[in-house]
TIMARFI-580908 format. One line per 4 residues: their letters; for each residue z, x, y negated of N, C-alpha, C. Coordinates in nm, 2 decimals, decimal comma. Layout:
# TIMARFI-580908
A> Z X Y Z X Y Z X Y | ... $
END
This chain:
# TIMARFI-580908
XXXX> -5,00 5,83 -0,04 -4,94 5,71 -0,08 -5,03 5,65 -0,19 | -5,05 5,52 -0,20 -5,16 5,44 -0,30 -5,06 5,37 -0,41 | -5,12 5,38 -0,49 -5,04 5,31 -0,60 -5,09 5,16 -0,62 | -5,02 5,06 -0,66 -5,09 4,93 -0,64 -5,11 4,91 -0,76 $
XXXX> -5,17 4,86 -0,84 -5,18 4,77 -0,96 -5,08 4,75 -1,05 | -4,98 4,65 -0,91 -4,82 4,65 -1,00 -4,74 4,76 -1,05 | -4,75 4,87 -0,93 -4,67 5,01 -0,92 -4,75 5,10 -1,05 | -4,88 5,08 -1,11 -4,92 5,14 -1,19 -4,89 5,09 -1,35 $
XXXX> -4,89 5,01 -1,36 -4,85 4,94 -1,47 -4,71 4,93 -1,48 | -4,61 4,92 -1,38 -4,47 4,96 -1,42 -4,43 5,14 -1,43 | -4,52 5,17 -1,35 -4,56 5,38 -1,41 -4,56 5,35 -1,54 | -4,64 5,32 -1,54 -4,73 5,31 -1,71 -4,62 5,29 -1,85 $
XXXX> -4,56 5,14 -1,79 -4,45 5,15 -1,90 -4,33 5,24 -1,92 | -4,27 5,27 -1,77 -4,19 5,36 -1,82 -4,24 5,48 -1,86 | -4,33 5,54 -1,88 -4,39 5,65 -1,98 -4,41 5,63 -2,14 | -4,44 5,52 -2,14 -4,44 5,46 -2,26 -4,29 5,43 -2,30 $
XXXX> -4,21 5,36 -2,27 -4,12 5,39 -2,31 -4,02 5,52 -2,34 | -4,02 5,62 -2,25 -3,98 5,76 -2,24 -4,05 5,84 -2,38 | -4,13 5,81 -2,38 -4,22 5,84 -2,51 -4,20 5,79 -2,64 | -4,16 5,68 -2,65 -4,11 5,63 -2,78 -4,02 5,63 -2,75 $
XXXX> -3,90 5,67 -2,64 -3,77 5,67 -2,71 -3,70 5,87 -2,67 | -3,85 5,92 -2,71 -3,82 6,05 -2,73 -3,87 6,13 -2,90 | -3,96 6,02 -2,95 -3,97 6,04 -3,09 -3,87 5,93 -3,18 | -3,94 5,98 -3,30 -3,85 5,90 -3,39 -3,90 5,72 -3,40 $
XXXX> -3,84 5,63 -3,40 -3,88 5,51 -3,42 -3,98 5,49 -3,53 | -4,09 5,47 -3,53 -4,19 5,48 -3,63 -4,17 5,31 -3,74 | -4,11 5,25 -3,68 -4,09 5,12 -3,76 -3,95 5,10 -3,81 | -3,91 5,26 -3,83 -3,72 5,26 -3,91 -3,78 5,31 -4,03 $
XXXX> -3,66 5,21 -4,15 -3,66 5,28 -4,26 -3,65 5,44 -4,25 | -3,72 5,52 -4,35 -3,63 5,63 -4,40 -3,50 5,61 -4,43 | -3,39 5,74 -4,39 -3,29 5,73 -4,43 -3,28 5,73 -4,60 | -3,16 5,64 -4,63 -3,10 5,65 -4,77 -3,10 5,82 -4,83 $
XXXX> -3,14 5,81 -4,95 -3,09 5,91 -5,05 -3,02 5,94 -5,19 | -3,02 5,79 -5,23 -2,97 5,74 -5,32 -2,86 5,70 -5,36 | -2,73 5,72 -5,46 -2,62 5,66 -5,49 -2,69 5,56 -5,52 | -2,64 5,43 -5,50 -2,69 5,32 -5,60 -2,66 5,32 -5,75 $
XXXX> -2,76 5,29 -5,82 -2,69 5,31 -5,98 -2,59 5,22 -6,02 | -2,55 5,29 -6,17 -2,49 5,10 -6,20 -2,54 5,17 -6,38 | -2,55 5,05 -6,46 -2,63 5,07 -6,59 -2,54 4,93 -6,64 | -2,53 4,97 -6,76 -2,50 4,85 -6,88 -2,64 4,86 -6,99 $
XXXX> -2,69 4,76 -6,97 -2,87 4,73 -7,01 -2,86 4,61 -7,13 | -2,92 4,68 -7,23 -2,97 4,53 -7,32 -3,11 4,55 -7,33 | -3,19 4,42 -7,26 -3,32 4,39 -7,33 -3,30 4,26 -7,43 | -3,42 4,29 -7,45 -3,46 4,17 -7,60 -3,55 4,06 -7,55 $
XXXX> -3,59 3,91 -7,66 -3,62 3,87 -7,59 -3,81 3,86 -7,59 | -3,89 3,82 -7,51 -4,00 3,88 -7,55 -4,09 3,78 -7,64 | -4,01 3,70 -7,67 -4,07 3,62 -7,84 -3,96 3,65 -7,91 | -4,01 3,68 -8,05 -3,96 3,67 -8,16 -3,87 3,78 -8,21 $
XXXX> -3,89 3,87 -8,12 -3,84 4,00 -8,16 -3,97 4,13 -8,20 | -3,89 4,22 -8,28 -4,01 4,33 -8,25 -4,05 4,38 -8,15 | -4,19 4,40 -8,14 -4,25 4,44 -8,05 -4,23 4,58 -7,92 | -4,15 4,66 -8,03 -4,13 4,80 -8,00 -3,99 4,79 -7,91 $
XXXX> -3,89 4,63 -7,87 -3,75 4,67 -7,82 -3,87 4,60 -7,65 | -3,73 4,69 -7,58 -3,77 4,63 -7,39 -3,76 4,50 -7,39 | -3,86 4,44 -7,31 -3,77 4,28 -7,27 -3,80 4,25 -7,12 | -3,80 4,36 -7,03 -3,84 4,35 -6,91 -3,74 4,46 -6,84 $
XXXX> -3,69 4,47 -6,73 -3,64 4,57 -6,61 -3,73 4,58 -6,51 | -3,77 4,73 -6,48 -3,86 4,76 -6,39 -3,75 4,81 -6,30 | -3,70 4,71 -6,19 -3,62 4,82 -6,09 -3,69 4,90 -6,03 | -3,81 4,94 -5,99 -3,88 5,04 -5,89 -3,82 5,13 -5,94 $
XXXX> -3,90 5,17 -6,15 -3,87 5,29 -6,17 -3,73 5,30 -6,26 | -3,63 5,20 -6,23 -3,49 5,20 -6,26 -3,53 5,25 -6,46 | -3,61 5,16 -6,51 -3,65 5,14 -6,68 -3,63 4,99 -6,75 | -3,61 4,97 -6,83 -3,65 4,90 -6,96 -3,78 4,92 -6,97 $
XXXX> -3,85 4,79 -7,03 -4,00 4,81 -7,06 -4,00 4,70 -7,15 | -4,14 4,73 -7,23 -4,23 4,62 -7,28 -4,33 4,55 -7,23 | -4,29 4,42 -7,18 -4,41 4,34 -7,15 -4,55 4,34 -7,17 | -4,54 4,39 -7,32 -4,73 4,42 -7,36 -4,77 4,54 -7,30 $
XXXX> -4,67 4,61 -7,24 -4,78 4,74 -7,18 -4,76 4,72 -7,06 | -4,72 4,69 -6,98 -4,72 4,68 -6,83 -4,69 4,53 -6,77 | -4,76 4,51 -6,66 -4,68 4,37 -6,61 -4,61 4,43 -6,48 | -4,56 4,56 -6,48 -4,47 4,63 -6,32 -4,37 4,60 -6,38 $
XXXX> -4,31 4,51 -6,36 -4,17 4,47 -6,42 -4,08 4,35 -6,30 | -3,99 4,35 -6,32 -3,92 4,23 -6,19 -3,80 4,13 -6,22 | -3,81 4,14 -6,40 -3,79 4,03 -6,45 -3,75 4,05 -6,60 | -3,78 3,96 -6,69 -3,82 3,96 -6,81 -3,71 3,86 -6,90 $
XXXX> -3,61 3,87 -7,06 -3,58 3,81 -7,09 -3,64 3,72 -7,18 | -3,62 3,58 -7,18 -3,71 3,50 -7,30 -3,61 3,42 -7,35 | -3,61 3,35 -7,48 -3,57 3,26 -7,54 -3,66 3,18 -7,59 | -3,71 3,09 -7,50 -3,82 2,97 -7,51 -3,81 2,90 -7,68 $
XXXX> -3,89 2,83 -7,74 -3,88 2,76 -7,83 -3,85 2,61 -7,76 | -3,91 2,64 -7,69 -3,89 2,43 -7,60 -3,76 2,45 -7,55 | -3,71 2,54 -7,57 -3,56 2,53 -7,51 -3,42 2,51 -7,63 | -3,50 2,52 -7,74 -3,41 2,51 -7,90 -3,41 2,70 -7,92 $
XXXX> -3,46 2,77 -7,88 -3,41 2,88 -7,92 -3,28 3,01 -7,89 | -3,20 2,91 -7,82 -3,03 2,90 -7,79 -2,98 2,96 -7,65 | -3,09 2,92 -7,57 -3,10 2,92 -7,40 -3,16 3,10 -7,38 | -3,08 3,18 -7,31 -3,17 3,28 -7,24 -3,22 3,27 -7,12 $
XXXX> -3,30 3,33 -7,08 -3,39 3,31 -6,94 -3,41 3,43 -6,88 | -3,39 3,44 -6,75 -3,44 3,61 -6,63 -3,56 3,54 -6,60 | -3,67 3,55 -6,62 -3,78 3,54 -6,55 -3,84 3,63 -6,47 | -3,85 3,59 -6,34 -3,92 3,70 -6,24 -4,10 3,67 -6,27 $
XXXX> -4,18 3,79 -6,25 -4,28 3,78 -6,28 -4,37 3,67 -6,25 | -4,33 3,61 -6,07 -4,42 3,40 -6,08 -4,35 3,32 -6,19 | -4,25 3,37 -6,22 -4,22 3,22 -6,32 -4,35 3,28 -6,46 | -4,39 3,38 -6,47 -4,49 3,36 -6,58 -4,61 3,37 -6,59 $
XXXX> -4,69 3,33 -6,44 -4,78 3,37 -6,37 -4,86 3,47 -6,33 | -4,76 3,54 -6,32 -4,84 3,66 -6,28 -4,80 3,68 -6,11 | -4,80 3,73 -6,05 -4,80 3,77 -5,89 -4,65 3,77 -5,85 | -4,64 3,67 -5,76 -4,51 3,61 -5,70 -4,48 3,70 -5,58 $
XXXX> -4,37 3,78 -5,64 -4,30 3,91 -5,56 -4,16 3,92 -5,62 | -4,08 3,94 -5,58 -3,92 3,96 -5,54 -3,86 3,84 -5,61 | -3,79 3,81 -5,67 -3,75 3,73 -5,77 -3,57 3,70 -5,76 | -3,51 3,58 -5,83 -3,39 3,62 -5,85 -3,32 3,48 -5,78 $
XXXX> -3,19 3,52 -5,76 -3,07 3,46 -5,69 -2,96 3,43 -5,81 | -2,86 3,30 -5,80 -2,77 3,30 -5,85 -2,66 3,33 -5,74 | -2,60 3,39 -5,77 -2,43 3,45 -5,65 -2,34 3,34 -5,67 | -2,31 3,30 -5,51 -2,15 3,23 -5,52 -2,04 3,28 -5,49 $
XXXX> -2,06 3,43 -5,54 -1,92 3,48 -5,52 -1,95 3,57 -5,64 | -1,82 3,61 -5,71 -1,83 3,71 -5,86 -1,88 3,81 -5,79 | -1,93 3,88 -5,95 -1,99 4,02 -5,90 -1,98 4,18 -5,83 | -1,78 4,14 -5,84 -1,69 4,29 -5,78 -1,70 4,27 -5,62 $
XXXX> -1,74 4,14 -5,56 -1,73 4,09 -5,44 -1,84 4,10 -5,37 | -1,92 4,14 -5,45 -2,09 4,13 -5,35 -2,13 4,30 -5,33 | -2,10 4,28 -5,20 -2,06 4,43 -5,19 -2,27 4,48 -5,12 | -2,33 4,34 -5,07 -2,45 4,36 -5,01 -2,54 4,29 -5,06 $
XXXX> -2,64 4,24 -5,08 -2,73 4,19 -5,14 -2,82 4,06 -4,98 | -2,85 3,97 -4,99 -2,86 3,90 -4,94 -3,04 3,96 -4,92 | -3,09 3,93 -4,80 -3,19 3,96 -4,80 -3,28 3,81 -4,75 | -3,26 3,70 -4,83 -3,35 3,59 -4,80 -3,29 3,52 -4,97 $
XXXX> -3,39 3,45 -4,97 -3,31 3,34 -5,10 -3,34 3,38 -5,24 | -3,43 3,47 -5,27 -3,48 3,52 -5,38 -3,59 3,43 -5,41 | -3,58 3,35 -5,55 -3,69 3,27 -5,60 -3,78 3,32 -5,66 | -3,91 3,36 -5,63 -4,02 3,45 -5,71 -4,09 3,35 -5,83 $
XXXX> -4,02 3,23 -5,84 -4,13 3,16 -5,93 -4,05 3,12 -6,07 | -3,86 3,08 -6,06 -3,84 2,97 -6,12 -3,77 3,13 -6,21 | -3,74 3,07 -6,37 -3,64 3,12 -6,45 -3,48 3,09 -6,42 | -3,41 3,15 -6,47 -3,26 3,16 -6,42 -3,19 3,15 -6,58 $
XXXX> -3,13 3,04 -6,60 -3,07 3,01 -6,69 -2,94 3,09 -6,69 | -2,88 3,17 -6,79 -2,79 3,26 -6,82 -2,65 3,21 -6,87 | -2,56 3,30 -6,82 -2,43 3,22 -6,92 -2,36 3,37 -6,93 | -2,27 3,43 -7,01 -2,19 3,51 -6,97 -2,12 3,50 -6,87 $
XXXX> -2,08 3,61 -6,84 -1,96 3,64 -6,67 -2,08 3,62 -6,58 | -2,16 3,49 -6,57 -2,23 3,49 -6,41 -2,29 3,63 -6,33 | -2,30 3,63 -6,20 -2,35 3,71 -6,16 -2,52 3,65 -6,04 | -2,59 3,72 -6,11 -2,72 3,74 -6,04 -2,77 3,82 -5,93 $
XXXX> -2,82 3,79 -5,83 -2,88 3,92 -5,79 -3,02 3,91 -5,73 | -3,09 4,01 -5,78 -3,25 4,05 -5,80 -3,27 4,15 -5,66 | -3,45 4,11 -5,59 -3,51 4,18 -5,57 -3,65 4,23 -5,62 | -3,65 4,32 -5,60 -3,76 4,37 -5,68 -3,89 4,31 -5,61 $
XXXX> -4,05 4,35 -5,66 -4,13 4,36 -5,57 -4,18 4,46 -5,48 | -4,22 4,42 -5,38 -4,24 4,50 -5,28 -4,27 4,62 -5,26 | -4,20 4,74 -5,23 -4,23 4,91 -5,19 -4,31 4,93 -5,03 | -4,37 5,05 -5,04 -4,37 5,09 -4,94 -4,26 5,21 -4,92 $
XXXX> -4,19 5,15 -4,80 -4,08 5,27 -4,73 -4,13 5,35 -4,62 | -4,21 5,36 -4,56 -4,34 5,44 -4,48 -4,39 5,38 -4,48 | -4,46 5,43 -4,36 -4,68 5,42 -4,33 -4,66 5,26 -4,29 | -4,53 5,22 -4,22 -4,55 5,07 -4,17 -4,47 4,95 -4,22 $
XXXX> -4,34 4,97 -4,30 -4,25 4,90 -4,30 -4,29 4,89 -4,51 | -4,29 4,71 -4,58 -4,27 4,74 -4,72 -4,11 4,64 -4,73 | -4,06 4,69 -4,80 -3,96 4,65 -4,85 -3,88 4,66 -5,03 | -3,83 4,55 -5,06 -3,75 4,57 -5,20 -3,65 4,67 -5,23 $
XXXX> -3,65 4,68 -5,36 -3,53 4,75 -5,38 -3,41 4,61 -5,43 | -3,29 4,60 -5,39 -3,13 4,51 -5,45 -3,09 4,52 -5,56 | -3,05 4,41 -5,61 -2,96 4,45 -5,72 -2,88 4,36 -5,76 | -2,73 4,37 -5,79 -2,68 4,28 -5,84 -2,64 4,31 -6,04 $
XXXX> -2,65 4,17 -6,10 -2,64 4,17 -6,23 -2,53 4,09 -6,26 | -2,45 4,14 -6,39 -2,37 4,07 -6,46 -2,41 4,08 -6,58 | -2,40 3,95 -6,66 -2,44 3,85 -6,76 -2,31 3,94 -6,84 | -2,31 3,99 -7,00 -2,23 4,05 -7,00 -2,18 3,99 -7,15 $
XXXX> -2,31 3,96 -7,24 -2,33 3,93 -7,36 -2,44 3,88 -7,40 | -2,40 3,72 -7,44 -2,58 3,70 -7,49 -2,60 3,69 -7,65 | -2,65 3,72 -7,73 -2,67 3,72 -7,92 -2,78 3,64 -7,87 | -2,79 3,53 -7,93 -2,88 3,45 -7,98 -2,94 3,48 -8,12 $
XXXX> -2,84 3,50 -8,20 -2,92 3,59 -8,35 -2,97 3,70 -8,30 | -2,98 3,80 -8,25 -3,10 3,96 -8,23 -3,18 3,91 -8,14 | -3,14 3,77 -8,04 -3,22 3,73 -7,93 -3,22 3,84 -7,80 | -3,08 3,89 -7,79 -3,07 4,02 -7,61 -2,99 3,95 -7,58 $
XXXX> -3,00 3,99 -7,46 -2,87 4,01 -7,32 -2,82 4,14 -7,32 | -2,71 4,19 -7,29 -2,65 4,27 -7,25 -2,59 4,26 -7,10 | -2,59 4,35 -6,98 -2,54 4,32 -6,84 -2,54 4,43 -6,76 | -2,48 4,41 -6,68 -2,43 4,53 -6,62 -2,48 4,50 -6,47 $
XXXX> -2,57 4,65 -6,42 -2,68 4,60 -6,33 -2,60 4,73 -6,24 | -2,62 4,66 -6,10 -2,58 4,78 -5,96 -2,71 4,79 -5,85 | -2,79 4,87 -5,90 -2,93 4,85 -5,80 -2,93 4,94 -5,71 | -3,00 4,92 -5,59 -2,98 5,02 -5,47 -3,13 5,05 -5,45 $
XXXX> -3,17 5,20 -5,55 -3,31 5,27 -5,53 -3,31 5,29 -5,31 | -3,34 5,26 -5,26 -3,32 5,29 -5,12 -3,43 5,17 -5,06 | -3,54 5,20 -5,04 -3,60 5,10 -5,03 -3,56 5,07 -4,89 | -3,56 4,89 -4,89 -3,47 4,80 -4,78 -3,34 4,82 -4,80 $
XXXX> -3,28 4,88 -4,83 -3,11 4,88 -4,82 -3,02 4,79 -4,94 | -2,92 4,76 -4,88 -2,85 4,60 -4,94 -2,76 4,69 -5,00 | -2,67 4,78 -5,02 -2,58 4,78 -5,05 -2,57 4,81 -5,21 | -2,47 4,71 -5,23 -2,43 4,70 -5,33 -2,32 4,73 -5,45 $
XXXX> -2,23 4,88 -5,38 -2,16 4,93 -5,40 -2,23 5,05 -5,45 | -2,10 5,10 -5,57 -2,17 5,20 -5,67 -2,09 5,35 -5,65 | -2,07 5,36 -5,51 -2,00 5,50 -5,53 -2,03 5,61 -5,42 | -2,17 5,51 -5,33 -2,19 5,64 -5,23 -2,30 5,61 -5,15 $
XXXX> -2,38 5,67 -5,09 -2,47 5,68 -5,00 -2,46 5,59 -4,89 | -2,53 5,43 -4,94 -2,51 5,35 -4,83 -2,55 5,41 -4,67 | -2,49 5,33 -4,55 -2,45 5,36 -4,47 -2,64 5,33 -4,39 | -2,71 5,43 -4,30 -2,83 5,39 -4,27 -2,84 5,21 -4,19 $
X> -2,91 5,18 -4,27 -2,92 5,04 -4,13 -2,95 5,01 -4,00 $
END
């Protein structure tokens, strides 16, 4: 019996497929490992304070930082002078020119309600004007989750307290270390996507 051209090429794929759906999907996240954290965080602002307090959140490595020693950071607090002094600001790292990667969202629903993190709609460039109560939510910049797939880490933030005299924010952050994964609940091993 001769195989035709067509007959060989439809061989062909079903081998190919039998094959990749006998290993593991090479283009799936790693499974979750992570509780998602939750943190009550004050940084400072990065004018006009001492040098030595944080005024940056590194979600990767889930820290407080100083802007003068690293720019791995995914968003930074400021109190502009062109703004009166009065105003705080989340700046993701494009709003200060440096390399436009993850950036931040304002939430239209409070922060006990956002149980998943949106995965579109993050502005990598603009600052985010602050109020107490509001709820934010941040992606970081980009991970690798394997050899093929990069993705953010989530997070949602609440505005918790702003001092204009020390120049901090205080806020209460729910980040999901799980690179790619949305979830935004703080009590268990999100569910694989």
């Amino acid at each position: 019996m001769r195989l035709t051209a067509t007959g060989l090429a439809t061989l062909l794929a079903l081998a190919v497929g039998a094959a990749i759906a006998a290993c593991d999907n090479p283009f799936a996240l790693p499974p979750p490992t992570n509780v998602p954290d939750t943190s009550t965080i004050t940084i400072w602002s990065m004018t006009g304070t001492p040098i030595q307090l944080p005024s940056a959140v590194d979600m990767v490595e889930a820290y407080t930082i100083r802007t003068d020693t690293t720019d791995n950071f995914d968003f930074a607090l400021d109190f502009p002078d062109s703004l009166g002094d009065t105003v705080a600001l989340f700046l993701p790292p494009g709003a200060l020119g440096l390399p436009r990667d993850g950036g931040l969202q304002v939430s239209k629903v409070p922060f006990d309600s956002v149980t998943y993190a949106p995965n579109s709609g993050y502005d990598p460039g603009s600052a985010q004007k602050l109020k107490v109560g509001m709820t934010l939510l941040a992606s970081s910049r980009m991970q690798t989750c394997n050899y093929t797939i990069t993705d953010p880490f989530y997070a949602k933030i609440q505005i918790l307290s702003i001092d204009t005299a020390a120049r901090s924010v205080t806020f209460r952050m729910i980040l999901d270390r799980n690179c790619g994964f949305r979830s935004l609940v703080d009590d268990s091993i999100p569910p694989s996507n």
